[in-house]
Structure formats: structure tokens, C-alpha cells
C-alpha positions as CSV (number, residue, x, y, z in Angstrom):
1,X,75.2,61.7,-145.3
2,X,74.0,58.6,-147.5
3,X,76.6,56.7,-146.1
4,X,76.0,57.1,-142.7
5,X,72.1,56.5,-143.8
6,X,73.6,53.0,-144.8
7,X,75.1,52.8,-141.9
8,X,72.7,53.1,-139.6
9,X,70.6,50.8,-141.7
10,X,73.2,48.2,-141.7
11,X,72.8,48.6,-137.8
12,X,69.4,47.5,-137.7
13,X,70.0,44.7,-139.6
14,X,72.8,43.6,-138.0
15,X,70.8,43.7,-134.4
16,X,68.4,41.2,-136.2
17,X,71.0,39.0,-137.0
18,X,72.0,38.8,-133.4
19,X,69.1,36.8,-132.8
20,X,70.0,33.7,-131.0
21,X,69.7,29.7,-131.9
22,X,66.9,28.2,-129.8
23,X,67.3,24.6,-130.0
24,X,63.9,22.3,-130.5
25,X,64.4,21.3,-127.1
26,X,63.9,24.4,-125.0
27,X,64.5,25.2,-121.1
28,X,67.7,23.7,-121.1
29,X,70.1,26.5,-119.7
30,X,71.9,29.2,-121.3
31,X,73.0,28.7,-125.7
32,X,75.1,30.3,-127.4
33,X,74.8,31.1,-131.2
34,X,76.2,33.3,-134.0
35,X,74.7,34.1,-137.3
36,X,73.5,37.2,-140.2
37,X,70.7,39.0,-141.4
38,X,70.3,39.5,-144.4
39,X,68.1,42.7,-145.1
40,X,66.8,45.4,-147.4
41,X,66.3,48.9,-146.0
42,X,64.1,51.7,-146.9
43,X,65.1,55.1,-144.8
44,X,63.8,58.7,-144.7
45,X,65.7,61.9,-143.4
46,X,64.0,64.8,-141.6
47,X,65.4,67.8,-141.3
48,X,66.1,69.3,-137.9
49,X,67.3,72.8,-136.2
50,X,71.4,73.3,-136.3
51,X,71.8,71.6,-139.5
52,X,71.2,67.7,-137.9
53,X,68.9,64.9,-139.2
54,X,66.6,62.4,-137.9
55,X,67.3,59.5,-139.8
56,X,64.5,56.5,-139.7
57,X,65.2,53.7,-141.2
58,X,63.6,49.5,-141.8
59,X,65.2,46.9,-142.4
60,X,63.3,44.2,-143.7
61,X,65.2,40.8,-144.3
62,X,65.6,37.3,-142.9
63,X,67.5,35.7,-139.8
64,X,69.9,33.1,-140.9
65,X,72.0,30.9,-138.2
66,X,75.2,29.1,-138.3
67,X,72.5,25.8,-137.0
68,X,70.1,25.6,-139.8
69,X,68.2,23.5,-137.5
70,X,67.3,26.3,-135.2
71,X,63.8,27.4,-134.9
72,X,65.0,30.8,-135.6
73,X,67.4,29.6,-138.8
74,X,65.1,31.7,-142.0
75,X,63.1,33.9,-139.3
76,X,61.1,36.8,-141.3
77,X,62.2,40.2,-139.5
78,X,61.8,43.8,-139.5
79,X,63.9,46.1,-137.6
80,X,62.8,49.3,-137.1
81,X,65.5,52.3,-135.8
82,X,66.5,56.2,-135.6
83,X,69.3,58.4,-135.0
84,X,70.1,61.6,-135.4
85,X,72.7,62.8,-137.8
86,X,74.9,65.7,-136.8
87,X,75.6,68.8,-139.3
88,X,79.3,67.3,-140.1
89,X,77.0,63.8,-141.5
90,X,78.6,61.8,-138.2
91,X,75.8,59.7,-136.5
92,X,74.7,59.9,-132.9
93,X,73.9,56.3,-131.1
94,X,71.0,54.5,-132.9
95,X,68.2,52.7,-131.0
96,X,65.5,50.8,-132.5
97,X,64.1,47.1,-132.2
98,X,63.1,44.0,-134.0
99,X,60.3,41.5,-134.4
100,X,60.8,38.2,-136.5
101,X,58.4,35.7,-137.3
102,X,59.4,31.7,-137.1
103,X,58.4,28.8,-139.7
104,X,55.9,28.1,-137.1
105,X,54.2,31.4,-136.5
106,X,55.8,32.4,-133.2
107,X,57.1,35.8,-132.6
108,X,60.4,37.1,-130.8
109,X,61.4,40.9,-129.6
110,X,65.0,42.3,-129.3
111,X,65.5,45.8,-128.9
112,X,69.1,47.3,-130.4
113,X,71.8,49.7,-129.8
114,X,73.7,51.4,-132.7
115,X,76.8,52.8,-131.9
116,X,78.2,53.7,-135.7
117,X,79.2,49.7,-136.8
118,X,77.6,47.5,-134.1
119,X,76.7,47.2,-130.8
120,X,74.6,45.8,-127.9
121,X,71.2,44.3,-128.4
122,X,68.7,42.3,-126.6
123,X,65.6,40.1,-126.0
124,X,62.3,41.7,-125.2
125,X,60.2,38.9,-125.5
126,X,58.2,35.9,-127.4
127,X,55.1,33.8,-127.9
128,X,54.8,30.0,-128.2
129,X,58.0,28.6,-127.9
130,X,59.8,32.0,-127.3
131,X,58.0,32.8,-124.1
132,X,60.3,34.0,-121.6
133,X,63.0,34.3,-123.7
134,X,65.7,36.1,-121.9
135,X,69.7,37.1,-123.5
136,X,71.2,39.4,-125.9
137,X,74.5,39.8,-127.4
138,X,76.6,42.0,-129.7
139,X,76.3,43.0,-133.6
140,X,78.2,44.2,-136.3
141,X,78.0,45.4,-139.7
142,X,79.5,43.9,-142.3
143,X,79.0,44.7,-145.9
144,X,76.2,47.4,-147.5
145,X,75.4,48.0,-151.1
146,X,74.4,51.5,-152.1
147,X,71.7,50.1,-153.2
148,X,70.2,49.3,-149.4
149,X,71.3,45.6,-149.3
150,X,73.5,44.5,-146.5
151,X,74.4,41.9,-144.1
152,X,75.1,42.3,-140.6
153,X,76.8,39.4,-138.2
154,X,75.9,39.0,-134.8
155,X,76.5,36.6,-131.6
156,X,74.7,35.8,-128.6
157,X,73.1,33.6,-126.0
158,X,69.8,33.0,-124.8
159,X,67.7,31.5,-121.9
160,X,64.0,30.3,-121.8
161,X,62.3,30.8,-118.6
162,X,59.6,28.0,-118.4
């Protein structure tokens, strides 16, 4: 069950790394980016009828792009998530979502899917120059310590609507 704990941790960190590069120059179309996140997580289990968990879990960490330019590139983030875990330890699909904080103050959204080792995750929204920030993109775990470290890779693109 730990494992699957770490898992699902891994998840949430992995849908903050999916944030996307947003150049200094912004409204200029759709961009693309890949990157990590590099996060701690602290979880809790509750106990629930049939033997199943729900498992809650933060990951607190940073957003590092593959553009260390990007406004994003170093973002502070927490991801918050849940899933519930079944008797046999497997986890059900995760949700949860995200809000990072640039070197300039301004705040960006994504909500995330878990599906056991990655998935789906998406823009919710932004101030400053995030504002109508529209895209999303995929996620995937990559390596967890037992300790609650991990680093998660993700991809995606992004549009500004200004």
C-alpha cells in the first residue's frame, strides 16, 4: 500500500511538472515545452468500508523547464490530490490540481489526472502574465524515493488569450 501511496504522490508531482514554458513575449500562438518537478510529498490514508483507502496526498516542490529562461523555469508549486485505494493496494484514478507561484509573483492553475504512472492534465487559469492561459498536456512519473522525494516529467503546450 506505501508504494501505491508513492505512487500517487509521484502523480501529483508529475502534473506540476507538466507546466508549460511561457516565453517573455506572450500572445504569440500555441508553445510547446517539456520539463520536471521536482517535489517532496507528505500523504495521509483514511480508512474506508470494504477494506479501501482514501489516500490524500501534497506535493510540494519546484517547476523546472528544459528553457531556463521561461517565466515558469523554478516556479514554487503545490499539488494537491486523492484516490482511493482498493483492498488488493491497487489505486483507482487520482484527481487533484496545482498552483505555482513565478519569480514575479504571478500565479498559474492546472488541474490533473492520475491514472497509476501519468496522465492528462490541464490549465485552469492565471494572474498577471498567466491570464487566460489556456493548454494542458501529459505527465509521467519517473523516479520516487521511499523517503517521499520524486521527480515526475511532463510535456505540453499552451496559449495566452489576450
Amino acid at each position: 500500500m506505501k508504494l501505491r501511496v508513492q505512487s500517487l504522490e509521484a502523480l501529483a508531482a508529475a502534473m506540476l511538472v507538466m507546466t508549460v514554458h511561457v516565453p517573455t513575449t506572450f500572445g504569440q500562438g500555441n508553445v510547446t515545452a517539456e520539463g520536471s518537478f521536482t517535489f517532496v510529498t507528505s500523504s495521509e490514508s483514511v480508512v474506508l468500508p470494504g477494506d479501501r483507502a482514501l489516500l490524500r496526498f501534497v506535493n510540494n516542490g519546484f517547476i523546472l523547464t528544459d528553457d531556463p529562461t521561461s517565466p515558469l523555469h523554478q516556479s514554487a508549486t503545490t499539488c494537491t490530490g486523492a484516490t482511493v485505494v482498493s483492498a488488493a493496494g491497487d489505486p483507482g484514478v487520482g484527481y487533484g490540481h496545482c498552483d505555482a507561484i513565478d519569480k514575479d509573483g504571478d500565479l498559474w492553475t492546472l488541474w490533473f489526472r492520475n491514472d497509476a504512472h501519468g496522465g492528462p492534465w490541464g490549465y485552469i487559469g492565471g494572474t498577471g502574465k498567466f491570464e487566460g492561459i489556456n493548454g494542458g498536456g501529459t505527465w509521467t512519473e519517473g523516479p520516487q524515493w521511499p523517503d517521499g522525494r520524486g521527480i515526475n516529467t511532463w510535456e505540453g503546450s499552451y496559449t495566452l488569450e489576450r
